[in-house]
C-alpha positions as MATLAB code, in Angstrom:
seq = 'XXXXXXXXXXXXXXXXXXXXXXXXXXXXXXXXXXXXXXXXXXXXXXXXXXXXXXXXXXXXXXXXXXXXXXXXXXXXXXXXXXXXXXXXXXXX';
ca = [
      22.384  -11.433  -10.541;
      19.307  -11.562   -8.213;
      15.844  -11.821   -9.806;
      14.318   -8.691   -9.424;
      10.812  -10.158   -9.888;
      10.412  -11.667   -6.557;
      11.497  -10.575   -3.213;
      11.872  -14.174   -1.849;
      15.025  -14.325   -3.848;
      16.758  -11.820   -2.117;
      19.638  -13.428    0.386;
      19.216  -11.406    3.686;
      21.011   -8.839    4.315;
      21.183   -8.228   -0.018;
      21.397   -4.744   -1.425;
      18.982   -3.246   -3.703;
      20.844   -1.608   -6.441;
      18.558   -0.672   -9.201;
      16.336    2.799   -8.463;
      12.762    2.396   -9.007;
      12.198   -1.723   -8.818;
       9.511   -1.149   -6.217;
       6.943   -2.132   -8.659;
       8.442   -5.527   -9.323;
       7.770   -6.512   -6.040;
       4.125   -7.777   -5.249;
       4.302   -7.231   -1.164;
       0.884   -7.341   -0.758;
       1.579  -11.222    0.607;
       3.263   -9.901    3.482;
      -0.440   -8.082    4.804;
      -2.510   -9.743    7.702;
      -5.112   -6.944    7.884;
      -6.268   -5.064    5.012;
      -7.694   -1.482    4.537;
     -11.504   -0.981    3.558;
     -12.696    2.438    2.595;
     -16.055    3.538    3.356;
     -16.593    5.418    0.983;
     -19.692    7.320    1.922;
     -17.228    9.226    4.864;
     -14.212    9.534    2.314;
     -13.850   13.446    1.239;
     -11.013   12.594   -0.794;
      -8.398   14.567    1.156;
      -5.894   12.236   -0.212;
      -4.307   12.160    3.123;
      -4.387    8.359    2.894;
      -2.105    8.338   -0.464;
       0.118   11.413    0.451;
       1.034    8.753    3.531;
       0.958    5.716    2.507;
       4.276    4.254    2.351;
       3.863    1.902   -0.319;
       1.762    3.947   -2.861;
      -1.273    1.545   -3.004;
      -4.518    4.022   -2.465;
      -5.912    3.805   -6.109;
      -6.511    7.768   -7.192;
      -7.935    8.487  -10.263;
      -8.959   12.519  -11.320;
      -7.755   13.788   -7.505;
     -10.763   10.978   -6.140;
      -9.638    7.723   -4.234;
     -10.672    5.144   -5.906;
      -9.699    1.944   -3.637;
      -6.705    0.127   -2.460;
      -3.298   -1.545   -4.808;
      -3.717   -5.295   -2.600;
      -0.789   -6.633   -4.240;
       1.510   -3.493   -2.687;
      -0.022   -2.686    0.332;
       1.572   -4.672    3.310;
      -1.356   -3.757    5.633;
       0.726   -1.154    8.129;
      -3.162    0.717    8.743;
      -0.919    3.962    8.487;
      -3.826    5.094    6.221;
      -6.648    4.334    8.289;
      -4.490    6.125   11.489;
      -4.202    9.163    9.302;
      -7.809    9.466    7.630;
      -9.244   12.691    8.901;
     -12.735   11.227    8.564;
     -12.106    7.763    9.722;
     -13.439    6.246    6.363;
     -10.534    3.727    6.516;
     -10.458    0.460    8.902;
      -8.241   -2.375    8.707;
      -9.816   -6.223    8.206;
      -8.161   -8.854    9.613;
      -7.722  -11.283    6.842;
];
């Protein structure tokens, strides 16, 4: 059985066979840029979270509160998508 924990234990080419382990795996290592959120332009659309493909944009009572490092892999999908452009990636 493969540890679950870690994703560096996975041989390539592996399957993935249990629903839901996306939370057991801390991807944010994989990032070289990183999203900041001004958040004087942010209006809270949550257009950043509906996208983002690894559910790291922090929400808390419908308001973004900041990014999930340790899931998000850095793709700037959020930052391409802000309506406002309150999101820019940081090299790291």
């Amino acid at each position: 059985m493969v540890n679950m924990a870690d994703y560096r234990d996975l041989v390539v080419g592996d399957r993935v066979t249990e629903p839901g382990n996306s939370e057991k795996f801390q991807t944010g290592d994989w990032r070289s840029a990183v999203p900041v959120i001004d958040m004087d332009k942010c209006i809270d659309c949550l257009t950043c979270w509906i996208y983002c493909p690894d559910d790291s944009v922090l929400v808390e009572d419908s308001a973004i509160k900041g990014i999930k490092l340790s899931h998000c892999k850095g793709c700037g999908i959020c930052a391409k998508v802000c309506p406002k452009k309150a999101i820019t990636m940081k090299e790291e």
